[in-house]
N, C-alpha and C positions, 0 to 999 in steps of 0.2 A: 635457534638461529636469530641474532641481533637485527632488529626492525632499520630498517631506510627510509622509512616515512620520515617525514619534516618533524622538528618539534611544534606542536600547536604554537609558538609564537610566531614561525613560519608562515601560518596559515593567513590568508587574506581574510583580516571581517568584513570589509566592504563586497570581496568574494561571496563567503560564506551570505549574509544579506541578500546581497541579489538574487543568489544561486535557491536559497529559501523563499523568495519571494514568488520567483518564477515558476518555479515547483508548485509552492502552496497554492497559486491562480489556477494551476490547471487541477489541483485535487478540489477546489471549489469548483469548479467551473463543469468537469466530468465525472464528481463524487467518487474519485479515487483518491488515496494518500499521498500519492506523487511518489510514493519513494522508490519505484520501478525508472525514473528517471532520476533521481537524487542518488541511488546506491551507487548507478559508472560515474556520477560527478562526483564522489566520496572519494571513490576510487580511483579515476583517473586521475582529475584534475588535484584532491586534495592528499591523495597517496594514503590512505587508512589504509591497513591490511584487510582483509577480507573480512574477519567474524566483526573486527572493531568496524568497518565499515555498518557492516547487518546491525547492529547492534546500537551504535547512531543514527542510523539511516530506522530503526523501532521507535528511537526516543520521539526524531523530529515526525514520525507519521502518527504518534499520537497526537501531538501538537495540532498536525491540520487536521485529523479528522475530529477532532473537537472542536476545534471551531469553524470549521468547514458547514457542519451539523447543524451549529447555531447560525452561522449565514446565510443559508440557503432554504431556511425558515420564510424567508421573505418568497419564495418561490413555492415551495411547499409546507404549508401550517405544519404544527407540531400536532395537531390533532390526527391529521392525515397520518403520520408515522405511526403516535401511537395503536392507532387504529387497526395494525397492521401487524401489532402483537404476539398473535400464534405463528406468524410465518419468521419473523426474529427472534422467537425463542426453540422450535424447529433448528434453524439453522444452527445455532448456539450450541445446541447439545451436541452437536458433533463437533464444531470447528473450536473450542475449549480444548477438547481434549486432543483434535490433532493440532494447534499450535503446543501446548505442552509438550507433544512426544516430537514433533519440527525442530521445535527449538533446541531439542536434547541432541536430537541428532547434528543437528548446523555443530554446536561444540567441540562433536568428537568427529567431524574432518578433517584432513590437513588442510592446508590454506590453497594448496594447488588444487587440489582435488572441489572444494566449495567455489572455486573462481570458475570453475566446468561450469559446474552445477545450476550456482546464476548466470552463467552467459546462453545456457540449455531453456531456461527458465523466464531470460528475457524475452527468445524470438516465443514462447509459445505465449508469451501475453501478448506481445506483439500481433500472432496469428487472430488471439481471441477478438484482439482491438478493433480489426479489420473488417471480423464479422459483427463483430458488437453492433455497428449501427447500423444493421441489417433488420436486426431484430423490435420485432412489436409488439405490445401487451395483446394477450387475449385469454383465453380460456386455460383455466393451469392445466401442465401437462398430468399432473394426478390428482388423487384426491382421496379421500380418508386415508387409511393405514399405510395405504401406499406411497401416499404425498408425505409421511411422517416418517418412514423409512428412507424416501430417496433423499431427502430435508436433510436426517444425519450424517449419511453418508458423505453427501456435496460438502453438509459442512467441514466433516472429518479431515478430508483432501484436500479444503480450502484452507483448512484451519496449518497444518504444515506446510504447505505452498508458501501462506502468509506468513510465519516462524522462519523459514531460511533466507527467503529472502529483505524479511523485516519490510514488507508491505502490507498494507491495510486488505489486498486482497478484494479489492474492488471489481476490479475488471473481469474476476470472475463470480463475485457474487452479484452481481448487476444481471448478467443473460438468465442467472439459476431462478434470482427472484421473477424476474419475466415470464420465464419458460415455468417452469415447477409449481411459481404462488399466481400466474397471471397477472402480474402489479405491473401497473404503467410505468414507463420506460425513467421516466422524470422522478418517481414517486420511487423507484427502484434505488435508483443512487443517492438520495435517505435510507434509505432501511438501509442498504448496504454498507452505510459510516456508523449507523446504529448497530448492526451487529460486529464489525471491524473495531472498534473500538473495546469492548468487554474480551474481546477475542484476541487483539495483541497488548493488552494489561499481562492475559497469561503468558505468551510468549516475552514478554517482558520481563515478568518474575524469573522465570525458566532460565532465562541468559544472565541475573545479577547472580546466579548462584555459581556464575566465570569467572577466571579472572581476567578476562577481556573485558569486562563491563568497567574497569577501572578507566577504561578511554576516555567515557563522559567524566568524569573527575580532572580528566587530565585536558581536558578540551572543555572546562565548561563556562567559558568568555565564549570559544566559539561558537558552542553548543547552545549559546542563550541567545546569541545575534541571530545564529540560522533560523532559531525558533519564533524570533519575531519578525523577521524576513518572511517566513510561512504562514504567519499570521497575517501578517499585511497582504500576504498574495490570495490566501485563501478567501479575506472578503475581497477583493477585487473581485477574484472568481465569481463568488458568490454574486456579485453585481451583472459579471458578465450571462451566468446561465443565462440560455436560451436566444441568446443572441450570435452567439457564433456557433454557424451550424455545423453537427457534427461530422455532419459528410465529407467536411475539407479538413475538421482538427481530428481526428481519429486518422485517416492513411498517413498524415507527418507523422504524427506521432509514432506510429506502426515503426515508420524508416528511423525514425531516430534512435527505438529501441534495437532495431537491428543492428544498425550501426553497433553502438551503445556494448550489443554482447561479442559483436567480433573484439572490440578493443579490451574487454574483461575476458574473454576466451586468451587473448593474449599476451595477458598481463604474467608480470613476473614480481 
């Protein structure tokens, strides 16, 4: 079936830029990758088809959450992260392997059938978003073998979650490290970009072995403005933690994800 999307010289840079920038502030700012908001602006506004959406919408969320990582150093040392070791490499041994088998799967959908799938996949971040600032550090929910068992598990399920929909997977490793390693809530959304990041490198590999991965070749003028658009937003972000409280930026966001999956639920 012959694609309708624009040709990338179509596409707005100045678009693309802002659209990166504003995204990347909020992956600083809530130590998520943004691309849970980036993937309906792939899609709506810049018409990618679905997997080349996913698929661009992996490239630009490694971009922030690498330097998301390094901006938000200023707010929690690197000492602190690493410190924290056995609970990101815990997580890792699962969430590796389920981005690999995620990703294999996102491939072999039709393009109707994965527009379901993230628009399903939106509102339950969205639900998670809502509880997310609910929740407070304290004592982990397990501990020895048990905490080491539930650790690959969470990551397994996060690790595919994060693969089809080429997100960093934040917004659910943020409540696990909370709940499961007891790590403060601030000191969570670190470890969270520290493990998100080795974790969609694999989902990464997993999708160039498509031929959907030809997108970024074919968008990559746009593909390099978005990424310093994300760059610039993600240290803003980084500037901003801790000063806009998440009480009021967590329910919008919530609504915009909802939004966000009706209009990919009914996308054509």
């Amino acid at each position: 079936m012959p694609s309708t999307q624009p040709a990338a010289a179509q596409r707005s840079l100045p678009a693309g830029f802002l659209g990166g920038a504003g995204i990347g502030t909020l992956g600083g700012l809530i130590g998520l990758g943004g691309a849970e908001f980036r993937l309906p602006l792939l899609i709506g506004l810049f018409r990618f088809v679905a997997l080349e959406a996913v698929i661009l919408n992996k490239a630009m969320s490694l971009v922030v959450v690498a330097s998301a990582l390094l901006f938000r150093t200023r707010a929690v040392p690197l000492d602190e992260v690493l410190s924290q070791w056995p609970a990101v490499v815990n997580l890792l041994a699962g969430s590796l392997l389920g981005a690999w088998f995620g990703a294999g799967w996102a491939t072999r959908l039709r393009s109707e059938t994965l527009y379901k799938v993230i628009a399903v996949l939106l509102v339950v971040i969205a639900v998670v978003l809502l509880l997310e600032h609910q929740i407070t550090g304290g004592a982990a929910l397990f501990s020895g073998p048990a905490q080491l068992v539930a650790g690959v598990a969470a990551g397994f399920g996060i690790g595919i979650f994060a693969a089809i929909l080429g997100v960093a997977g934040g917004e659910l490793l943020i409540p696990t490290l909370v709940l499961l390693f007891g790590a403060d809530i601030k000191l969570a959304g670190s470890l969270s970009l520290a493990v998100s990041l080795p974790t969609m490198l694999v989902g990464f590999t997993r999708y160039s072995r498509d031929q959907s991965f030809s997108v970024l070749g074919r968008n990559r003028l746009f593909v390099l403005v978005m990424a310093v658009g994300s760059i610039v937003g993600s240290y803003i972000g980084g500037l901003l933690l801790g000063v806009v409280p998440s009480a009021i930026l967590l329910p919008i966001l919530a609504a915009i994800l909802v939004v966000s999956a009706v209009k990919v639920w009914q996308h054509r």
